[in-house]
Backbone as a chain_set.jsonl record, in Angstrom:
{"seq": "XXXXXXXXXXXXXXXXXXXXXXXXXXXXXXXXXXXXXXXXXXXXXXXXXXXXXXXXXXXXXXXXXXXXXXXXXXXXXXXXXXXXXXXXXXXXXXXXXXXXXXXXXXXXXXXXXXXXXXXXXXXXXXXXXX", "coords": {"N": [[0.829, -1.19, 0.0], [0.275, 2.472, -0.489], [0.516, 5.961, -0.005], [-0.245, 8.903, -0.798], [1.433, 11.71, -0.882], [2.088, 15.113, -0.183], [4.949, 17.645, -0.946], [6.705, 20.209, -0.194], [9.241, 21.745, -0.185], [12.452, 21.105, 0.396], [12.364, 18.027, -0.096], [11.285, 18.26, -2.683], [11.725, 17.439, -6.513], [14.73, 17.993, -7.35], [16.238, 18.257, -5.577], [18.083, 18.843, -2.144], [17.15, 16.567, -0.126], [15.271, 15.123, -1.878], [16.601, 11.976, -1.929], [15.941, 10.825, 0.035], [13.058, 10.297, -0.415], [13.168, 8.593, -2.818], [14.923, 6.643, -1.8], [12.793, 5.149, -0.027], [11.354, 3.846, -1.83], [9.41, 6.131, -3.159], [7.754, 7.183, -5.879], [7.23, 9.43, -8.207], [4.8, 11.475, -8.368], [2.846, 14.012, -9.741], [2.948, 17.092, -10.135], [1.728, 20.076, -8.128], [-0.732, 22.457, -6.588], [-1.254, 23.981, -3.594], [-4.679, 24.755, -2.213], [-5.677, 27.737, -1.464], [-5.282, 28.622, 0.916], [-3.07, 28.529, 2.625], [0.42, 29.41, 3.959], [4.074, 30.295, 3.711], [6.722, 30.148, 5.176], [10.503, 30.545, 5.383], [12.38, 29.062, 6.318], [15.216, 29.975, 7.504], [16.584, 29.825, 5.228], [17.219, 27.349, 4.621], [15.005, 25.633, 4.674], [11.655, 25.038, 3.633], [8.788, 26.106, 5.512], [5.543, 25.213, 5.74], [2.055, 25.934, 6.363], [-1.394, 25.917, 7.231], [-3.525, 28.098, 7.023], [-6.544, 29.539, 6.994], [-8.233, 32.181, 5.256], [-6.161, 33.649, 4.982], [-4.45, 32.339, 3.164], [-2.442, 31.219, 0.452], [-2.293, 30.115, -2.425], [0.286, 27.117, -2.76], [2.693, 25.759, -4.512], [3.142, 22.659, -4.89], [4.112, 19.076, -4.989], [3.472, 15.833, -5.509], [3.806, 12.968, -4.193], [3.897, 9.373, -4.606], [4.328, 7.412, -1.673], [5.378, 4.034, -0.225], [3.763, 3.006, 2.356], [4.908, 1.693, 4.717], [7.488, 2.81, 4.135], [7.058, 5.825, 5.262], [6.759, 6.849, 7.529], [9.895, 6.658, 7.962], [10.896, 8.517, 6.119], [9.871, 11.078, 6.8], [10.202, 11.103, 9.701], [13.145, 11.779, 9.141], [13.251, 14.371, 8.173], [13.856, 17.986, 8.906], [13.48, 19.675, 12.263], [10.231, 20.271, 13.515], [8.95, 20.138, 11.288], [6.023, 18.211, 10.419], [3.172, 15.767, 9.854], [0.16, 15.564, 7.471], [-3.37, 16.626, 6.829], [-3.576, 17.742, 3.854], [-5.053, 19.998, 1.964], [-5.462, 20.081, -1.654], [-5.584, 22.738, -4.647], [-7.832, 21.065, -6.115], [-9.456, 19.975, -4.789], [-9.032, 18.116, -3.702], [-7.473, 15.796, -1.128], [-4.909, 15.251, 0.73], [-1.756, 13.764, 2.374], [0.655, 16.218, 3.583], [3.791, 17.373, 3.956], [3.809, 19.665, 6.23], [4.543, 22.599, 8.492], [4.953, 23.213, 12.003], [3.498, 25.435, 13.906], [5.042, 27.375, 16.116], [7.608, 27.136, 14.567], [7.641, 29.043, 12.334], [8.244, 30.991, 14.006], [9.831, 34.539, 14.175], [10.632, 34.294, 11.888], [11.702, 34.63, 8.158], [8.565, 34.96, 5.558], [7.453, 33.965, 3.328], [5.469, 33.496, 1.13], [4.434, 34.714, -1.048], [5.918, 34.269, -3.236], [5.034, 32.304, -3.513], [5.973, 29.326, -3.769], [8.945, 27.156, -2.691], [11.073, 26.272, -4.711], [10.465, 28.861, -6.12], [10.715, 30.799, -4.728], [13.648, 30.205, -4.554], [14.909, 30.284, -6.877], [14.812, 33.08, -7.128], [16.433, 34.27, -4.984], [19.268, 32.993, -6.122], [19.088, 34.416, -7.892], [19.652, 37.018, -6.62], [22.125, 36.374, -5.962], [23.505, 36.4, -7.44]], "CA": [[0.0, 0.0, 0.0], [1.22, 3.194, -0.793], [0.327, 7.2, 0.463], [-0.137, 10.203, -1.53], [2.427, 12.645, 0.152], [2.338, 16.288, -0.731], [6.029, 17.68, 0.026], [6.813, 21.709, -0.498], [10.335, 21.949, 0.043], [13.53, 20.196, 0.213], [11.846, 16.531, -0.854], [11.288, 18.124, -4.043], [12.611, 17.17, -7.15], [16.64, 18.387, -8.008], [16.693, 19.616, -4.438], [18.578, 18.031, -1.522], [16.407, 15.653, 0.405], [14.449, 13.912, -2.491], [16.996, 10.83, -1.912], [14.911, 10.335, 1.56], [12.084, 9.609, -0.735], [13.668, 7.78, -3.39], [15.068, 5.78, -0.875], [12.183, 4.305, 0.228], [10.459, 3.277, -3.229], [8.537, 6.665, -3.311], [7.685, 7.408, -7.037], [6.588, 10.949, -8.396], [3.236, 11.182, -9.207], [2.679, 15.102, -10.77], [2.772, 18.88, -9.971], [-0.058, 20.588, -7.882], [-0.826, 23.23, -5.74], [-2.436, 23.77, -2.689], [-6.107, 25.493, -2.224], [-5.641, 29.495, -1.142], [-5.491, 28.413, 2.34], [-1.545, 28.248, 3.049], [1.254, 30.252, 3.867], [5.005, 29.41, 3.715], [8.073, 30.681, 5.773], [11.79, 29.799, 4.867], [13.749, 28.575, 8.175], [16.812, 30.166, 7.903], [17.322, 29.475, 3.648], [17.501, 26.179, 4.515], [14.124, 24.637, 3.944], [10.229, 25.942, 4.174], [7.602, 25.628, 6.428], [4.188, 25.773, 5.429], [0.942, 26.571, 7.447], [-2.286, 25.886, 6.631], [-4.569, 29.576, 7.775], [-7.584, 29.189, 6.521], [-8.934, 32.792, 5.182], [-5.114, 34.631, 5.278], [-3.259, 31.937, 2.593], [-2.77, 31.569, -0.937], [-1.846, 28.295, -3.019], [1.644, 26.93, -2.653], [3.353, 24.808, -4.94], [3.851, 21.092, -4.016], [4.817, 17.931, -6.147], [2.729, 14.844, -5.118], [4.79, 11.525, -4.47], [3.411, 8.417, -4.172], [4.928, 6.6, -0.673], [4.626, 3.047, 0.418], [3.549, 3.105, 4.224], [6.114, 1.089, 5.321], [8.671, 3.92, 4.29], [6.408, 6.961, 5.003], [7.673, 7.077, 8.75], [11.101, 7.022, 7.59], [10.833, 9.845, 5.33], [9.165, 11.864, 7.589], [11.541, 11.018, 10.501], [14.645, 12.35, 8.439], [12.786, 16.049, 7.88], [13.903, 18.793, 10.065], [12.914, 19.391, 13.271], [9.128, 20.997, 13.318], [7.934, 19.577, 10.201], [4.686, 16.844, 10.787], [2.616, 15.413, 8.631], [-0.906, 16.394, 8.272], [-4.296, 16.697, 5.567], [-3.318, 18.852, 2.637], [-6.49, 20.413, 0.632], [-4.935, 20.726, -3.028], [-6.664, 23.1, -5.804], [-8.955, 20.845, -6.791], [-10.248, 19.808, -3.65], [-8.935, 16.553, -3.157], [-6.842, 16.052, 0.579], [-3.348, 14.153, 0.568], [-1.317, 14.022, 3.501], [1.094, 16.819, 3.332], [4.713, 17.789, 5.302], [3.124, 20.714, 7.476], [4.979, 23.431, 9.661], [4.378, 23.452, 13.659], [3.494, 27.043, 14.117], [5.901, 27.773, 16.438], [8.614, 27.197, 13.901], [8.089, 29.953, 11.802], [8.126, 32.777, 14.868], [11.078, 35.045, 13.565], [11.615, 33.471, 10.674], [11.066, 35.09, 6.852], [7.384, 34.718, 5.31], [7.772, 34.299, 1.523], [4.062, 33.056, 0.666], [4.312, 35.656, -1.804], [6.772, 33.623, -4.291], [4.066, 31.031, -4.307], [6.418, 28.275, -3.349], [10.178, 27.149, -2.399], [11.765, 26.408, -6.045], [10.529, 30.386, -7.111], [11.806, 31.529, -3.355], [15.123, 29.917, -4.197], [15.375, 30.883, -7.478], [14.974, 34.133, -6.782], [17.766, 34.425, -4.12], [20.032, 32.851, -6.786], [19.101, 35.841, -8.888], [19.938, 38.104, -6.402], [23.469, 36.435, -5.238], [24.383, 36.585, -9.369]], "C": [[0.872, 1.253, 0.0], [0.071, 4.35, -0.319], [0.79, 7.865, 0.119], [0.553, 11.478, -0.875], [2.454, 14.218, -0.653], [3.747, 16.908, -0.007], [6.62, 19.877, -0.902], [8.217, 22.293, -0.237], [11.51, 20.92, -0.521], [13.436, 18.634, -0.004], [11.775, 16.692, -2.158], [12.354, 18.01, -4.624], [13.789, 18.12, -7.487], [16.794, 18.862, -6.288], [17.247, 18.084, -3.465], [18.251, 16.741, -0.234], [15.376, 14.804, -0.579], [15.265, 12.551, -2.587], [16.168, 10.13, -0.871], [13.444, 9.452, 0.993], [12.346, 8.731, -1.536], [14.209, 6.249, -2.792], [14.056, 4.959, -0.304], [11.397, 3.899, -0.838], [9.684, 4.25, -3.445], [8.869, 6.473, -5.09], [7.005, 8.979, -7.114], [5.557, 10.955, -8.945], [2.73, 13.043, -9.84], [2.794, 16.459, -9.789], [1.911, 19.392, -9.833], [0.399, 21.734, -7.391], [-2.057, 22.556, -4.509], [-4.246, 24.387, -2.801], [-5.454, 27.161, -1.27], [-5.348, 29.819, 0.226], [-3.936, 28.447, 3.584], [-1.125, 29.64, 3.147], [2.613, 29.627, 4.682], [5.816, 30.703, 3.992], [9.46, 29.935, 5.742], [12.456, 29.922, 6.609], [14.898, 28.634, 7.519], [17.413, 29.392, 6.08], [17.647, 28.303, 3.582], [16.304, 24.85, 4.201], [12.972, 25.576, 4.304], [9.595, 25.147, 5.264], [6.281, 25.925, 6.093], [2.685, 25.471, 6.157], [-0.415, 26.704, 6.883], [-2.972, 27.367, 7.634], [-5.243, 29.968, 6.766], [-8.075, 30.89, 6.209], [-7.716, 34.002, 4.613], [-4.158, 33.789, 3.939], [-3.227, 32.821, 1.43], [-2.391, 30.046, -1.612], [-0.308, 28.181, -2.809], [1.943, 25.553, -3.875], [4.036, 23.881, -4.406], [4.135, 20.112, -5.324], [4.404, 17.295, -4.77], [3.608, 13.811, -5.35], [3.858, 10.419, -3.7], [4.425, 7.541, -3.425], [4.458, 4.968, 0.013], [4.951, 3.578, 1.812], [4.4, 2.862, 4.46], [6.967, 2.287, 5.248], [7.836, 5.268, 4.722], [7.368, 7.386, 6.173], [9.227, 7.459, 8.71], [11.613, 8.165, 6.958], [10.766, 11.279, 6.5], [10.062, 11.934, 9.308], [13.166, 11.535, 10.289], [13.904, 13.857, 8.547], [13.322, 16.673, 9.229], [12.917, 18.962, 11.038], [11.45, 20.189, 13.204], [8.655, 20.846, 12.588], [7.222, 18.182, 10.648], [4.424, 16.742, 9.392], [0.87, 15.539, 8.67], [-1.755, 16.477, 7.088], [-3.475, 17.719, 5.013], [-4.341, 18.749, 2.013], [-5.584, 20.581, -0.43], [-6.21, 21.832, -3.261], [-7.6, 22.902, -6.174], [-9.714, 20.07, -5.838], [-10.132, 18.669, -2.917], [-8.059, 16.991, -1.871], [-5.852, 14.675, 0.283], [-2.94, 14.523, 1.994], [0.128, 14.45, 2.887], [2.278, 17.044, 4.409], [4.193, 19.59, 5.346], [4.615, 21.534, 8.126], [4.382, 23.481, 11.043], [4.489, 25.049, 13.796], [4.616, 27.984, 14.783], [7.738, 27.814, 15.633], [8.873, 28.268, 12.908], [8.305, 31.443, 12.459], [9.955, 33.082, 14.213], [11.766, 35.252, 12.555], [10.905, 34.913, 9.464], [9.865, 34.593, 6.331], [7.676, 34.761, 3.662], [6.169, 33.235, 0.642], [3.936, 34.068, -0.76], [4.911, 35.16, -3.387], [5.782, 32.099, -4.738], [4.675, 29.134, -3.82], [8.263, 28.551, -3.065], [10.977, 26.882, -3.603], [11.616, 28.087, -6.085], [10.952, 30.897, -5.824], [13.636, 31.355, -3.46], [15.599, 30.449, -5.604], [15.391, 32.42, -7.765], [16.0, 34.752, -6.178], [18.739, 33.834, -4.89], [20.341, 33.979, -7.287], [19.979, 36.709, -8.812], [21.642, 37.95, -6.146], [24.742, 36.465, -7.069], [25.163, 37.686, -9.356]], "O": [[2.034, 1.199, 0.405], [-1.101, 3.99, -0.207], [2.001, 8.013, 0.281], [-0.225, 12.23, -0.288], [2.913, 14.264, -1.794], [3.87, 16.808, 1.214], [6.735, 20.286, -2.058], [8.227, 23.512, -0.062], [11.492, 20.196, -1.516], [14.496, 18.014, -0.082], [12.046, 15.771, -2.929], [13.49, 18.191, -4.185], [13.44, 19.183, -8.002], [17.494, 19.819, -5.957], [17.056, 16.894, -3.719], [19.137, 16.168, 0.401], [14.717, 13.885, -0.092], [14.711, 11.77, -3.362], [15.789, 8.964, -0.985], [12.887, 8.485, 1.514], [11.786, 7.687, -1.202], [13.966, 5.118, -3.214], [14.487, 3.841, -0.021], [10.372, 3.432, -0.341], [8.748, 3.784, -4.093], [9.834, 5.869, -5.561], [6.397, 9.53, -6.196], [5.376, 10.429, -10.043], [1.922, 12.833, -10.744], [2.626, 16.378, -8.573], [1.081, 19.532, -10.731], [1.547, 22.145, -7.557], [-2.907, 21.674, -4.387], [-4.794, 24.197, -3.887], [-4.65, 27.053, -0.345], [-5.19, 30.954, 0.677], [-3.851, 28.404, 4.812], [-1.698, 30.661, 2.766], [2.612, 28.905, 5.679], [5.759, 31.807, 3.45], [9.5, 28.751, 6.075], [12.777, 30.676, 7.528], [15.524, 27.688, 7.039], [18.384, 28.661, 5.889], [18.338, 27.937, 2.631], [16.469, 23.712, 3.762], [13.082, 26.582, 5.005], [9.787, 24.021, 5.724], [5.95, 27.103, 6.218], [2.55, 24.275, 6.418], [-0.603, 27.597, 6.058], [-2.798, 27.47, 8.848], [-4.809, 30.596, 5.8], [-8.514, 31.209, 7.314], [-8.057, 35.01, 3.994], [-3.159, 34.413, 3.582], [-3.535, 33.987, 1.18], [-2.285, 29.01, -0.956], [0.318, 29.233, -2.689], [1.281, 24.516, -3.881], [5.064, 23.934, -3.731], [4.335, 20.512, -6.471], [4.625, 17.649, -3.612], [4.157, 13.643, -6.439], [3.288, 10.515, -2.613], [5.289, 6.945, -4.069], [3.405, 4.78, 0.623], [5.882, 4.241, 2.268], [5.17, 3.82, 4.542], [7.206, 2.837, 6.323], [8.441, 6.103, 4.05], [8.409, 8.027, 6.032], [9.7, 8.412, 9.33], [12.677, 8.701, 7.268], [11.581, 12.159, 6.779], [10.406, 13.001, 9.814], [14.073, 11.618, 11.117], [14.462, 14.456, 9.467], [13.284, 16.13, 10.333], [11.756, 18.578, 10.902], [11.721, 21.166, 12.506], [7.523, 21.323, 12.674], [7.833, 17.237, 11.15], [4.912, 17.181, 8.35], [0.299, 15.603, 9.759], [-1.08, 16.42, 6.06], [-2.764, 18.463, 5.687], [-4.71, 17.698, 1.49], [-4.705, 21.389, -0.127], [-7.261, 21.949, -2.631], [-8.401, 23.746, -6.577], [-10.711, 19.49, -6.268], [-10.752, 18.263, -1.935], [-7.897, 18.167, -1.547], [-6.055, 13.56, -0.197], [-3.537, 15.342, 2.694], [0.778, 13.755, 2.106], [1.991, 16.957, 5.603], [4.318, 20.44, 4.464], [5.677, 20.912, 8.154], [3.206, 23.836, 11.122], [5.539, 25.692, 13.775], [5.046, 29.021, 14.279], [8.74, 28.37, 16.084], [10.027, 28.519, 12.563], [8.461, 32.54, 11.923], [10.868, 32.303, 13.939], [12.784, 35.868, 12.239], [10.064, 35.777, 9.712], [9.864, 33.393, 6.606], [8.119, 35.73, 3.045], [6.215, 32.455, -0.309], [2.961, 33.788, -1.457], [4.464, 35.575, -4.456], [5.783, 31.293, -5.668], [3.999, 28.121, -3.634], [8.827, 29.641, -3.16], [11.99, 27.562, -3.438], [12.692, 28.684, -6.081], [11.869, 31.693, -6.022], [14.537, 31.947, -2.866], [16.665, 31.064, -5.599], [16.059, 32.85, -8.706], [16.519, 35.732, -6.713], [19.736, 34.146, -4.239], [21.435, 34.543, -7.256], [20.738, 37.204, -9.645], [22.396, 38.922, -6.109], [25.906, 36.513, -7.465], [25.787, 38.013, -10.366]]}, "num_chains": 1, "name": "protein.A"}
């Protein structure tokens, strides 16, 4: 059996934690968003956090991987500290289980909901270090 994983950061593809999923037999199943309802803060340029607030988001760009159970735990056990796992509403209304932010992880931090996701947050800051 396998579990539809929505992942918004450093799991995605070319970036430096999609071996975590690879590693356990995940496979990539396509390119979504969320529903209007999110908002995503970068911890320290090193990965996001994203926050479901229901009335205040906007959509975020995720990439859907299909996980067998057996490895899900594992995956999800490697992620930095403050990321869970947790419903994700996509776009089109369906609900996956998504890596989440614990609220208290983004106090302090940068808010970049505005870039839409963590690929156009990072390529952006490439831009700027050109």
């Amino acid at each position: 059996m396998t579990a539809l994983l929505a992942v918004n950061g450093t799991l995605m593809q070319g970036l430096e934690l999609k071996k975590n999923l690879l590693d356990v037999g995940a496979t990539f199943v396509r390119e979504n968003k969320t529903a209007a309802f999110y908002r995503l803060w970068s911890i320290g340029d090193r990965h996001p956090a994203m926050l479901r607030t229901p009335g205040e988001g906007r959509s975020v760009a995720v990439e859907i991987w299909s996980v067998p159970l057996e490895g899900l735990a594992k995956v999800l056990m490697n992620e930095p500290a403050g990321l869970s796992v947790g419903k994700t509403l996509l776009l089109d209304g369906s609900i996956v289980l998504g890596v989440l932010g614990e609220p208290y992880l983004c106090q302090g931090h940068h808010e970049i909901t505005e870039y839409g996701g963590w690929h156009a947050y990072i390529a952006r800051n490439n831009r700027l270090k050109e």
